[in-house]
BADOKOL-344822 format. One record per residue: residue number from 1; x, y, z of N, C-alpha, C in turn. Coordinates in pm, whole numbers, always signed. Atoms other than C-alpha are relative to their C-alpha. Example, Ala and Ser with C-alpha at 12.3 -4.5 7.8 and 13.67 -1.06 7.14 Angstrom:
2
SITE   k     nu     nv     nw    cau    cav    caw     cu     cv     cw
SITE   1    +89   -119     +0  +1230   -450   +780    +90   +120     +0
SITE   2    -82   -119     -6  +1367   -106   +714    -77   +109    +73
END
This chain:
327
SITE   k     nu     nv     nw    cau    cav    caw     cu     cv     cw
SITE   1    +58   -116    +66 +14382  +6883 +15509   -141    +26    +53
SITE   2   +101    -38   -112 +14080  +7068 +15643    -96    +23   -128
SITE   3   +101    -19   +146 +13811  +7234 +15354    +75    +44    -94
SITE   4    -83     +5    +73 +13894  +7241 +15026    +87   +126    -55
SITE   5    -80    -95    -29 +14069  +7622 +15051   +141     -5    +37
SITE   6   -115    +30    -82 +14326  +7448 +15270   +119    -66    -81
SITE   7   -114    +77   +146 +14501  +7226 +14953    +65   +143    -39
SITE   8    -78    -53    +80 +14582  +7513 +14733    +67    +87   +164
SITE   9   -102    -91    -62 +14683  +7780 +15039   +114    -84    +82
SITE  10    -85    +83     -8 +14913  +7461 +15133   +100    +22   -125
SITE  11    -74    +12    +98 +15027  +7439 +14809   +102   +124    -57
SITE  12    -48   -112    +79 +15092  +7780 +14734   +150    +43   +104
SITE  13   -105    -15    -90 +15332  +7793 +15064   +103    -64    -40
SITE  14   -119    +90    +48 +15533  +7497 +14938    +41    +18   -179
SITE  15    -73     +9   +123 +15590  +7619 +14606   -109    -82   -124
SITE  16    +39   +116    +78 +15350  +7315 +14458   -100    +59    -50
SITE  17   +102     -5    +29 +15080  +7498 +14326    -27     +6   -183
SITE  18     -9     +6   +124 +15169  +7427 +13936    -37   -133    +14
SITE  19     +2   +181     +5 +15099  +7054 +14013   -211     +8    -38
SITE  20   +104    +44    +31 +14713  +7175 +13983    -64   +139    -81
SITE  21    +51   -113   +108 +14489  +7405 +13784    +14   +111    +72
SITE  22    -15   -140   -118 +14501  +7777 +13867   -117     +8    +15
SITE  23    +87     +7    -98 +14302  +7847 +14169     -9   +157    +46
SITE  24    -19    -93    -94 +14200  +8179 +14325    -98    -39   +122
SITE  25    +39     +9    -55 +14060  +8232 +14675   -100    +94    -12
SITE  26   +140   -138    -22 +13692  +8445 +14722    -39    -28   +174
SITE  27   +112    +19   -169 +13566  +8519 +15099   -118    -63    -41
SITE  28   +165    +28    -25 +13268  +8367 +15196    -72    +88    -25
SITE  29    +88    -91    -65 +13117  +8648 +15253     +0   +101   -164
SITE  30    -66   -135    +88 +13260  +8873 +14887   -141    -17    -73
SITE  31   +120   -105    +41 +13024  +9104 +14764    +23    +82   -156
SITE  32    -39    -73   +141 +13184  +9282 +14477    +41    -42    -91
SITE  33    -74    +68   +152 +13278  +9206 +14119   +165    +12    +59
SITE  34   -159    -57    +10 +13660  +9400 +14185    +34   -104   +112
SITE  35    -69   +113    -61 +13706  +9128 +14443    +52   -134     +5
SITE  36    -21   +112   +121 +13688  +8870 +14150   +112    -10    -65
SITE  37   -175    -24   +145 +14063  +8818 +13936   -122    -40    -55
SITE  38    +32    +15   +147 +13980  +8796 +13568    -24   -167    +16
SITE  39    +53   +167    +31 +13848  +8422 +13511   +133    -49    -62
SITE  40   -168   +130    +44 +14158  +8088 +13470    -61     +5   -149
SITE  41    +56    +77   +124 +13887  +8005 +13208   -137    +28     -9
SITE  42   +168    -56    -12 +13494  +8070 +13072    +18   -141    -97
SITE  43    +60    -19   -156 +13359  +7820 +13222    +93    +15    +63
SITE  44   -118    +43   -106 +13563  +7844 +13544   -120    -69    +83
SITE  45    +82    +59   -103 +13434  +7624 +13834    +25   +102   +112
SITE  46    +13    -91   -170 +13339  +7768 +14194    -23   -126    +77
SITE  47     -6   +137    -80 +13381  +7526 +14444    -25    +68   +145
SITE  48    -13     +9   -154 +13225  +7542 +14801    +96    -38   +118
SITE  49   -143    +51    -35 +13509  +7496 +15085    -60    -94    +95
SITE  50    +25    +64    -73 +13285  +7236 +15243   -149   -117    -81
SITE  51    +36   +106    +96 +13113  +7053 +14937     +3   -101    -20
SITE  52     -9   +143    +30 +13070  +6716 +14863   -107    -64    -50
SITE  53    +98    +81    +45 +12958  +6450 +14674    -72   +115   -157
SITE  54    +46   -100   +136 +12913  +6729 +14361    -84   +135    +47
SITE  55    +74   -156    -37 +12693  +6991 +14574    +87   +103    +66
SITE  56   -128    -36    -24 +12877  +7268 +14612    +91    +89   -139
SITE  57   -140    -40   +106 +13030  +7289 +14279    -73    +61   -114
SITE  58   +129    -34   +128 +12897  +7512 +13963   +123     +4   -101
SITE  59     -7   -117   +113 +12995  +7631 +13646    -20   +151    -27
SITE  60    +22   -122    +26 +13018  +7991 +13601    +59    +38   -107
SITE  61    -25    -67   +129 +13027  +8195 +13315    +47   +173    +46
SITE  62    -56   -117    -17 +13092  +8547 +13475     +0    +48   +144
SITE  63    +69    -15   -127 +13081  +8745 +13802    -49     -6    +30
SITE  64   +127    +14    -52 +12769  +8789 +13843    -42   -147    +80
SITE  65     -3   +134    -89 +12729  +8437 +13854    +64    -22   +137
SITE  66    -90    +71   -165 +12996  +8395 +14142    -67    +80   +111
SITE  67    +74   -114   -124 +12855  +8688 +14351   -145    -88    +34
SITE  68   +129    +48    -39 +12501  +8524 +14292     -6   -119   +118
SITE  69     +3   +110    -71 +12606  +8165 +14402    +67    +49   +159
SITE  70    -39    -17   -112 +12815  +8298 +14692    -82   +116   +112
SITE  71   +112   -113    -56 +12529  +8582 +14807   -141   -103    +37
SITE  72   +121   +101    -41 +12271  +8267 +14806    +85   -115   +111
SITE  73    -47   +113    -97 +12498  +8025 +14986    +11    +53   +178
SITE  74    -17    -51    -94 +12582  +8295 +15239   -122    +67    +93
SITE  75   +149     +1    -59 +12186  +8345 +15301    -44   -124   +120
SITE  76    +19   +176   -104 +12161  +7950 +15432    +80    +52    +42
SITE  77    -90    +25   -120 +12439  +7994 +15642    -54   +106   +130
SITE  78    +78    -52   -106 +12310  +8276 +15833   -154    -22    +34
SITE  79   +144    +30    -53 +11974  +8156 +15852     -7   -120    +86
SITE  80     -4   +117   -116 +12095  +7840 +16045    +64    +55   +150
SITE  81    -36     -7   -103 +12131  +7888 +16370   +136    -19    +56
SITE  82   -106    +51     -9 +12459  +7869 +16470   +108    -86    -71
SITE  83    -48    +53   +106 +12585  +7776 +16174   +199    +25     +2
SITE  84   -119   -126     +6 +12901  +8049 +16141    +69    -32   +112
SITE  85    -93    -23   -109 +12999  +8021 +16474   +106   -135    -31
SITE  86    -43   +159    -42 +13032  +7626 +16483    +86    +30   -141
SITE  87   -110    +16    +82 +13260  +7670 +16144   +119    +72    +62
SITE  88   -121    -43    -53 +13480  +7938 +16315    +99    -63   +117
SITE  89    -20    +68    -93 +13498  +7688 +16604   +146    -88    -11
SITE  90    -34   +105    +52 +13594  +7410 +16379   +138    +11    -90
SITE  91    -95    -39    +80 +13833  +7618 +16160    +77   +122    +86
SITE  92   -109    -68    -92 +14073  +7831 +16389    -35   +147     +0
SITE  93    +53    -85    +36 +13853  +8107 +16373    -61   +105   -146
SITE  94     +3    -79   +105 +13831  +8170 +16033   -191    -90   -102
SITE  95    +97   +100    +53 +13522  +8073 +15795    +54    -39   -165
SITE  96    -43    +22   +108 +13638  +7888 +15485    -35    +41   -117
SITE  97    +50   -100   +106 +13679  +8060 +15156     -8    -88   -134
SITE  98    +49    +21    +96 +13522  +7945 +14821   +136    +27   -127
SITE  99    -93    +18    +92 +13778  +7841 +14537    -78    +31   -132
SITE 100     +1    -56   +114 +13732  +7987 +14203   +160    -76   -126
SITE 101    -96    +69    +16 +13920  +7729 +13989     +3    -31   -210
SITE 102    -48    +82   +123 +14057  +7645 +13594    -99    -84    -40
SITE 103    +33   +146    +99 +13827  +7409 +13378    +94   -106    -93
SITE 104    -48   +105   +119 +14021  +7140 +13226    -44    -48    -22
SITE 105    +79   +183    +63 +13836  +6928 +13013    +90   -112    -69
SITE 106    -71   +133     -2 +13962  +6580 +13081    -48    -44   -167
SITE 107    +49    +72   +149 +14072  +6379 +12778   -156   -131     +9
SITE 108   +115    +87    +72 +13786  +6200 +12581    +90   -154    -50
SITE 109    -21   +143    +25 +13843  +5812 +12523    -44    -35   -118
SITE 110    +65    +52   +117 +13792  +5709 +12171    -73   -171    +23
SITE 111    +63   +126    -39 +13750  +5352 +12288   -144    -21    +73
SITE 112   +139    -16    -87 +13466  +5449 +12507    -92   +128    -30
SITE 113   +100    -84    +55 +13275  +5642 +12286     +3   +156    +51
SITE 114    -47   -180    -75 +13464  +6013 +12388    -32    -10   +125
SITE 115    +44     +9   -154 +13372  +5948 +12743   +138    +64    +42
SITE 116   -120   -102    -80 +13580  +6174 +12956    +57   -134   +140
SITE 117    -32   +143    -86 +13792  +5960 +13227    +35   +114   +101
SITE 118    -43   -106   -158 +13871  +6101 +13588    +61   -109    +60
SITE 119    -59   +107    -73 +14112  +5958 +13794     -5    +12   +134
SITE 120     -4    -31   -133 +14169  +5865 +14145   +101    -56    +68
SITE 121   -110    +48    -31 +14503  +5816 +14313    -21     -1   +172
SITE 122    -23    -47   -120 +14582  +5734 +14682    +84    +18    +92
SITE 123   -100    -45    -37 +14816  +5873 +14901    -18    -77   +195
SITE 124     +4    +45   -164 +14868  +5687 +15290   +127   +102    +70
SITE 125    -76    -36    -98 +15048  +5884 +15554    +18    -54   +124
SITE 126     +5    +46   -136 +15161  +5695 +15839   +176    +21   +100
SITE 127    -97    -24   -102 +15400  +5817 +16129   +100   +153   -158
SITE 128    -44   -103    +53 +15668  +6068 +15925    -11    -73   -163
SITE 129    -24    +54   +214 +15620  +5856 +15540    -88     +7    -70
SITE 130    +96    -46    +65 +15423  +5927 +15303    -45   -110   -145
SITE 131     +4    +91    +92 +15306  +5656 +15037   -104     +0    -91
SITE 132    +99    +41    +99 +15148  +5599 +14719    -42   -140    -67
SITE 133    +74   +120    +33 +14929  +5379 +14595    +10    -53    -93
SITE 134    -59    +21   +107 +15060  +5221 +14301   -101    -35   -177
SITE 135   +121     +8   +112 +14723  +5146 +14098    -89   +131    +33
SITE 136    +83   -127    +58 +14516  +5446 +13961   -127    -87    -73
SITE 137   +122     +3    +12 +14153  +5421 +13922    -52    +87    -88
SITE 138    +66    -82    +89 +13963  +5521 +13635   -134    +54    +24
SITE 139   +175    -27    +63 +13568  +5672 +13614    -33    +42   -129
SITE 140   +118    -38   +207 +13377  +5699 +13270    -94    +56    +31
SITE 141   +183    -31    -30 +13069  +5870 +13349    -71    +47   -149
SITE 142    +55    -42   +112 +12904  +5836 +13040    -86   +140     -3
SITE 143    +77   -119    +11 +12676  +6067 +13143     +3   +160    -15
SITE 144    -51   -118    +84 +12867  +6346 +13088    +40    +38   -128
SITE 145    -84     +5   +100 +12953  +6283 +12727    -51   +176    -80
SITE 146    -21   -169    +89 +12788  +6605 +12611    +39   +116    +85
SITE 147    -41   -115   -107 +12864  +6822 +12902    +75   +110   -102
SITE 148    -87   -159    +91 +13122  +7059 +12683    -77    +37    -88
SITE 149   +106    -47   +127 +12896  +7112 +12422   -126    +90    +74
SITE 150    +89    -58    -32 +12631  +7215 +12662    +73   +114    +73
SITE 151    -78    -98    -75 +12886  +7456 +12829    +33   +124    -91
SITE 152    +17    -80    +80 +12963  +7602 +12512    -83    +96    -38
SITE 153   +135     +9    +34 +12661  +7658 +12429    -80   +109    +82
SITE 154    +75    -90   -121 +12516  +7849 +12766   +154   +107    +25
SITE 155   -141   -104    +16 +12883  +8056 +12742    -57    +84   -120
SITE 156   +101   -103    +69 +12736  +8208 +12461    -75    +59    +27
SITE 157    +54    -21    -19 +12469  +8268 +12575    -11   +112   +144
SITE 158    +35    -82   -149 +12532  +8414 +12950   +170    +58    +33
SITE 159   -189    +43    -86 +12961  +8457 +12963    -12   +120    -59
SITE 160     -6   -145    +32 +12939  +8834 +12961    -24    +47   +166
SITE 161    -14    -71    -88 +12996  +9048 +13259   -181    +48    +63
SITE 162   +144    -88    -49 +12605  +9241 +13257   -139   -148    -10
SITE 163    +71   +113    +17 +12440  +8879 +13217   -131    +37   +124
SITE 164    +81    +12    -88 +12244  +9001 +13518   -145    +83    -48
SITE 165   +106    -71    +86 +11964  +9211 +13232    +29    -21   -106
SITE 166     +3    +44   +126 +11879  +9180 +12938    -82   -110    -57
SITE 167    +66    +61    +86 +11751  +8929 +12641    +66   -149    +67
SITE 168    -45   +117    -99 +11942  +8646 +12847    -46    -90    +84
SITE 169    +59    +53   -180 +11767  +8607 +13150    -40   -121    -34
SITE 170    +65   +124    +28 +11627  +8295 +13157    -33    -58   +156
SITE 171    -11   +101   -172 +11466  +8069 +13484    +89    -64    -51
SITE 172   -148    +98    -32 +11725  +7839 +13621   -123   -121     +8
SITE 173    +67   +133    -18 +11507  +7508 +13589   +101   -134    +23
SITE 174   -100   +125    -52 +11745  +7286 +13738    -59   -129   +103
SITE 175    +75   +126    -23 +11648  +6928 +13863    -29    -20   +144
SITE 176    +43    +10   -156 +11685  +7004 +14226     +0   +175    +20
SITE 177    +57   -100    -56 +11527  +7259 +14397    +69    +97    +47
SITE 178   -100    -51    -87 +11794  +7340 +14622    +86    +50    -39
SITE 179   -103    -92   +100 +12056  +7423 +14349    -56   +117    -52
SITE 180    +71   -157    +78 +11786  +7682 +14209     +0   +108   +102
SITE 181    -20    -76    -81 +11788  +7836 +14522   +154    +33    +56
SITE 182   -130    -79    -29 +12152  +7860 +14561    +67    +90   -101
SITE 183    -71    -60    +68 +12261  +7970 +14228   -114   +164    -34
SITE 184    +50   -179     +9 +12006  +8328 +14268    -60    -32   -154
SITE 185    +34    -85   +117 +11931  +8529 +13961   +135    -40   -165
SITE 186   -100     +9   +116 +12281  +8406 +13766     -9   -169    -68
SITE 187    -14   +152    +52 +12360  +8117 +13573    +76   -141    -18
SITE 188    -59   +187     +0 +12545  +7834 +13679    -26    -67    +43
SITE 189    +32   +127    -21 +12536  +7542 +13633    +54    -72    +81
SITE 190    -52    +66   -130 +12545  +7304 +13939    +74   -111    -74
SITE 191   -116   +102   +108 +12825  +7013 +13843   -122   -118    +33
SITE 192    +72   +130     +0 +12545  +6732 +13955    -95    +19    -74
SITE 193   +135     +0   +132 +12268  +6849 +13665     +4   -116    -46
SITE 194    -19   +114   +109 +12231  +6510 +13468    +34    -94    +73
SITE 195    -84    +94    -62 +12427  +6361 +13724     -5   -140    +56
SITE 196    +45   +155    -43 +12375  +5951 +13741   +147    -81    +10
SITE 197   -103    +86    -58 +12615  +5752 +13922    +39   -149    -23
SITE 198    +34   +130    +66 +12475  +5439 +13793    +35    -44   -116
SITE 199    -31    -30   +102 +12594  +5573 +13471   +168     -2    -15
SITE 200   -118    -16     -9 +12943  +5573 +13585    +80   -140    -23
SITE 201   -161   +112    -27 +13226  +5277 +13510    +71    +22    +70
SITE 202   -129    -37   -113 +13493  +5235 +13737    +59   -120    -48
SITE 203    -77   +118    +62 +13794  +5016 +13572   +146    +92    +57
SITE 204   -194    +15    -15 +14204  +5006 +13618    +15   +107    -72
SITE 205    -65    -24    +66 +14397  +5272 +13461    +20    -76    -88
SITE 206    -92    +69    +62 +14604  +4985 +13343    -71    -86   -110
SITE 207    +94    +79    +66 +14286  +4820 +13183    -51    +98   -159
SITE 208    +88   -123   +109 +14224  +5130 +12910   +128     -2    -59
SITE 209   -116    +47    +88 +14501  +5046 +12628    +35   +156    -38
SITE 210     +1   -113    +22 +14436  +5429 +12526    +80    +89    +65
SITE 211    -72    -56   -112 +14553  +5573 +12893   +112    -63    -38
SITE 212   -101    +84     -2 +14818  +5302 +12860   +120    +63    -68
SITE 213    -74    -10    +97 +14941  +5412 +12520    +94   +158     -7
SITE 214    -52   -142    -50 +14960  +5785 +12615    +62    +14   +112
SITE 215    -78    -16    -51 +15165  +5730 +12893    -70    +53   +128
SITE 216    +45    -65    -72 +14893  +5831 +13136    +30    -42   +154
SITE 217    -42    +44   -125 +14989  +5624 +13430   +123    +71    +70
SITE 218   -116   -123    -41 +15363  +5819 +13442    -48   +132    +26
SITE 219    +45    -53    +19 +15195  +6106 +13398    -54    +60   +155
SITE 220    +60    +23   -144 +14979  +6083 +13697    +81    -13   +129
SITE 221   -125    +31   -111 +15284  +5934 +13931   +110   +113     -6
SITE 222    -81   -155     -4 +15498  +6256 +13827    -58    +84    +55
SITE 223    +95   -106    -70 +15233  +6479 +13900    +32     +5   +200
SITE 224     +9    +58   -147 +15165  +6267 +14277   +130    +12    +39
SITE 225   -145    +34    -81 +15540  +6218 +14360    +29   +150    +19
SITE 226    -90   -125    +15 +15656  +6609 +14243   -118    +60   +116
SITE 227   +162   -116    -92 +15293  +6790 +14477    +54    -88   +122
SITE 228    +12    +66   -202 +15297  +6550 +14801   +129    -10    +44
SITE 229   -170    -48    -57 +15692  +6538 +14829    +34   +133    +46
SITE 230    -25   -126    -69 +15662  +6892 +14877    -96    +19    +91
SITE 231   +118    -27   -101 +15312  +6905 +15076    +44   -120   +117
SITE 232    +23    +98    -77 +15466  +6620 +15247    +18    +64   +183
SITE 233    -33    -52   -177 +15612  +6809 +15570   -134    +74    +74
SITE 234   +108    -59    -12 +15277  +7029 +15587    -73    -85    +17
SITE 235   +101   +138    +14 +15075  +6693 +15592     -6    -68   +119
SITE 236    -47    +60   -128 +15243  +6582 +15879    -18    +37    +92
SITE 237     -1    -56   -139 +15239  +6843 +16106   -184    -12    -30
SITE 238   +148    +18    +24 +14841  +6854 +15979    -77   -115    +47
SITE 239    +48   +148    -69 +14807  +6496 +16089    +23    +15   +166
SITE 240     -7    -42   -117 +14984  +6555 +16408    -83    +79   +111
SITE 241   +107   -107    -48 +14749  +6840 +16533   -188    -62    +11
SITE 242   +140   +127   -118 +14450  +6586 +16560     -1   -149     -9
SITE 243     -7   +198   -105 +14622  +6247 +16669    -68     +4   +105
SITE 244    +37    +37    -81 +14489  +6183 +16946    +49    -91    +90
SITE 245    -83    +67   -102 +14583  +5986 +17262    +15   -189    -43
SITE 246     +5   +123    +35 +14688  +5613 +17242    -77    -79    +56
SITE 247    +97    +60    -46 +14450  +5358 +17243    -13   -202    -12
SITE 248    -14   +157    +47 +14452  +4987 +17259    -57    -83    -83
SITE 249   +140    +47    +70 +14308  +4804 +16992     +5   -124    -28
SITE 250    +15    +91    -21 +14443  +4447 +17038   +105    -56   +129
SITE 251    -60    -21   -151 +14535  +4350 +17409   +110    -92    -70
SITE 252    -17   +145     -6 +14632  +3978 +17334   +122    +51    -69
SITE 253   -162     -2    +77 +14932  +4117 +17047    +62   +163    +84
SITE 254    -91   -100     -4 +15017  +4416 +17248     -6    +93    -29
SITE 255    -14   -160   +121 +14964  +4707 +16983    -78   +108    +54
SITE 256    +41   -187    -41 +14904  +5062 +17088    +16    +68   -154
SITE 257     +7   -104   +129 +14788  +5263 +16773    -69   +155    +11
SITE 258     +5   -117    -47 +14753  +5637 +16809    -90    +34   -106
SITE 259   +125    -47    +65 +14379  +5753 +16697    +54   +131   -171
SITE 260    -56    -44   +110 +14436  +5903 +16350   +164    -12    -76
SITE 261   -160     -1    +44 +14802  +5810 +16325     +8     -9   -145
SITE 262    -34    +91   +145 +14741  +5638 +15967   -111   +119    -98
SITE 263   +159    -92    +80 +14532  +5927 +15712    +23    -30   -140
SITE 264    +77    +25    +59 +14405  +5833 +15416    -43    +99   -105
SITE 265    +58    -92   +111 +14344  +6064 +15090    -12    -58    -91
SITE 266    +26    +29   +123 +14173  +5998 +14778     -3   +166    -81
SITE 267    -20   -171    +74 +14322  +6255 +14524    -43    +10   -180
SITE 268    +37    -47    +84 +14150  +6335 +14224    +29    +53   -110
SITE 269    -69    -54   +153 +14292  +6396 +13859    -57     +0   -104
SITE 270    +33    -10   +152 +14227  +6518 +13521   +154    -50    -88
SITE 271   -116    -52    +97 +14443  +6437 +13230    -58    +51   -128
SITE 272    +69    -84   +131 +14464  +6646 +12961   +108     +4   -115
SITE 273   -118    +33   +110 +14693  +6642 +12607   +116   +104    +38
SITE 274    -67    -82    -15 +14988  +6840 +12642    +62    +78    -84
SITE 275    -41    -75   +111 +15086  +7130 +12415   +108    +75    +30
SITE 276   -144     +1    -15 +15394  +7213 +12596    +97    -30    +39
SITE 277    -93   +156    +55 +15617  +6940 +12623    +43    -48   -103
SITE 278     -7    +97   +115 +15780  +6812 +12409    +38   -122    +15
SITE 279    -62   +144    -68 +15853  +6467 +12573   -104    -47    +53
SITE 280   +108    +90    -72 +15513  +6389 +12751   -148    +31    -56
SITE 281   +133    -34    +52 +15209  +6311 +12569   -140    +79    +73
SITE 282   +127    -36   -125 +14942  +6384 +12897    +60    +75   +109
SITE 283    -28   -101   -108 +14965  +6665 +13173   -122    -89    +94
SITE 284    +77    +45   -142 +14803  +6539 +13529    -22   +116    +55
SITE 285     -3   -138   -138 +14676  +6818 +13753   -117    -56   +106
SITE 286    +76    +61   -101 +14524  +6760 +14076   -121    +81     +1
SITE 287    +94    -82     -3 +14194  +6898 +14124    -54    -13   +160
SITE 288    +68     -9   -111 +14101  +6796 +14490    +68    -87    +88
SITE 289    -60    +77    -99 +14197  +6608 +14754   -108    -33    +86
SITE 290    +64    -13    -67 +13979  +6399 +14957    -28    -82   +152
SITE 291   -111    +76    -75 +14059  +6322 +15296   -135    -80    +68
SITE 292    +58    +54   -105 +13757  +6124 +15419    -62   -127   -140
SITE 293    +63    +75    +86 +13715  +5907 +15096    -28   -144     +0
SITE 294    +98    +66    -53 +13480  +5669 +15062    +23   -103   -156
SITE 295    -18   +105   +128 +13501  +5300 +14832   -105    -25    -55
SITE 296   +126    +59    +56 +13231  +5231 +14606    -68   -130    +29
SITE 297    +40   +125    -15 +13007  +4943 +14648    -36    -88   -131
SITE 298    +41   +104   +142 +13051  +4651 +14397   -152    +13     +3
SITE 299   +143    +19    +15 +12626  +4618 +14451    -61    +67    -74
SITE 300    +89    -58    +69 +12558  +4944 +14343    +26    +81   -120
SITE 301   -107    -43    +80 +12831  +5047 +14097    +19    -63   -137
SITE 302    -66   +102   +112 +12950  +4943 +13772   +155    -18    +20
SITE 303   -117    -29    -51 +13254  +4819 +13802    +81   -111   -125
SITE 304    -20   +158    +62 +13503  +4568 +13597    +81   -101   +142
SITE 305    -92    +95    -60 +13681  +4259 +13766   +108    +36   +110
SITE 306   -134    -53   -101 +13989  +4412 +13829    -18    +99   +115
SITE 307     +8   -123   -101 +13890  +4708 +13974    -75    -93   +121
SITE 308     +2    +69    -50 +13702  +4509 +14218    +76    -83    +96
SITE 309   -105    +78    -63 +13987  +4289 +14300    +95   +135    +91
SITE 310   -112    -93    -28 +14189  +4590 +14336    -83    +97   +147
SITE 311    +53    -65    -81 +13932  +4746 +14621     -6   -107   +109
SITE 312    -94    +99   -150 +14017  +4434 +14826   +134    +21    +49
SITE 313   -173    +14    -12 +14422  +4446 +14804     -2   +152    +48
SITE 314     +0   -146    -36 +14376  +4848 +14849     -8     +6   +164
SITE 315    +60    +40   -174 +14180  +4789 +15221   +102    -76    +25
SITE 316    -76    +70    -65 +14447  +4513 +15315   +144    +15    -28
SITE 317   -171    -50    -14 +14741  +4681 +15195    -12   +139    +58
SITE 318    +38   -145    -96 +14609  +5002 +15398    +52    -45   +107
SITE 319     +0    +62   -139 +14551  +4790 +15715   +147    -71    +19
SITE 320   -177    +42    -18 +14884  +4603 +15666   +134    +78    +14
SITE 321    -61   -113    -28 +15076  +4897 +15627    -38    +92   +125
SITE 322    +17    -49   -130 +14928  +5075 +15961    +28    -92    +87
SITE 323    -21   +102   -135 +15002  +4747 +16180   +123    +17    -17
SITE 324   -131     +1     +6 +15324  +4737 +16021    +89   +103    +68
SITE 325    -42   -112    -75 +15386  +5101 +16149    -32    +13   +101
SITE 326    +61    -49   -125 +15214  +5139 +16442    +39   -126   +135
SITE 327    -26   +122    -87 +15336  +4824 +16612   +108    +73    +99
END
């Protein structure tokens, strides 16, 4: 997968695009309200198609907002030098378009003091198979525990169409500089406001009796099995298109492994209660996909035991599984 534009207009080819929240596409470049659909949800998120690490991502409450953030983002880009080109380069001439996406607010954990949980599943592709990872990873980030309340809250206040005059206005005093200058004259909120990492847990699925009890682990593996079984053929040829030539990487046993053969996604889930079902307590939807993901460091992380253990066996059942194939 290429920026994050490229998941859903994947998804939407294969049929799979109920596996995640509804998504529309905005140009880079869009200028007008009428080029906006009606909002999934107030908030909806806006997601950069080359974001990471939380910058990138807001809260919006109306057009205005989206026009603002995407009229300031599209300022930096032409003010870098060669910015535009080197994306059209990189992306088959096209410049990647800005997702406009669903809020689900992930369930709250009574055990952990309403703390919202986010998951993280991973998916290996090597040669034509496609595999999942059989343990699911939790985050707590306490530090979001009031987040909805403060969303509420500024939805009142700005989730109206003419938000751009009026008794409203308000500065954007946001904690970095750089978000004040992307989100303009409107009002959303960047997703890293508050945002402490240090603040975050990272434990087992299987370790949260709560997830357990609700069935959230199935849940999750329905979701993953029913989306990548269908994205699976699209994945492939996607991998294919930058293997690269074969390269030797141990003389002494022989093995020729073909540069990217083995890829690697960390995919990203909410769960949320389900109100139409009548058979499954928790709905899974994917929210991202991320194909260059990166393991936390026990040093600087909170973490428990297991999880821990489980970021060893993860790495050596990766690597074991690519020798196994690639031999």
């Amino acid at each position: 997968l290429d920026a994050k534009d490229h998941l859903y207009q994947v998804a939407c080819q294969c049929k799979m695009e109920s596996y995640m929240p509804q998504s529309f596409l905005l140009a880079w470049d869009c200028t007008r309200k009428d080029e906006i659909p009606d909002f999934p949800s107030y908030p909806a998120l806006l997601k950069a198609p080359l974001g990471s690490g939380g910058f990138g991502l807001y809260f919006v409450y109306s057009k205005f907002d989206v026009l603002e953030v995407i009229r300031c983002h599209r300022k930096r880009a032409e003010e870098r030098d060669g910015f535009l080109e080197e994306l059209k380069r990189d992306y088959e001439g096209r410049v990647p378009s800005w997702t406009l996406q669903r809020y689900i607010p992930s369930l709250k954990l009574k055990e952990f003091d309403m703390c919202k949980c986010q998951i993280r599943a991973y998916i290996v592709l090597c040669d034509e198979e496609l595999f999942l990872y059989p343990t699911f990873e939790v985050r707590l980030p306490y530090w979001d525990i009031p987040l909805d309340d403060i969303l509420s809250e500024e939805f009142e206040l700005f989730g109206n169409e003419d938000n751009s005059v009026g008794n409203n206005i308000q500065e954007n005093k946001w904690s970095d500089p750089v978000e004040c200058e992307c989100v303009g004259a409107g009002h959303a909120r960047p997703y890293n406001e508050g945002r402490n990492k240090s603040r975050t847990r990272r434990m087992l699925l299987e370790e949260i009796s709560e997830l357990v009890d609700y069935g959230a682990a199935q849940a999750v593996h329905n979701c993953m099995m029913g989306c990548f079984h269908g994205l699976k053929d699209q994945l492939s040829l996607q991998k294919m298109k930058y293997s690269g030539l074969s390269l030797p990487v141990n003389e002494s046993l022989g093995v020729l492994v073909k540069s990217a053969s083995v890829a690697v996604a960390g995919v990203d889930l909410v769960v949320s209660r389900n109100s139409n079902k009548e058979h499954e307590l928790l709905s899974a939807h994917i929210v991202e996909v991320n194909n260059n993901p990166a393991m936390p460091s026990p040093r600087k992380h909170s973490m428990s035991v297991k999880y821990k253990q489980h970021l060893a066996q993860l790495s050596a059942s990766i690597c074991a599984l690519a020798f196994r194939h690639c031999r």
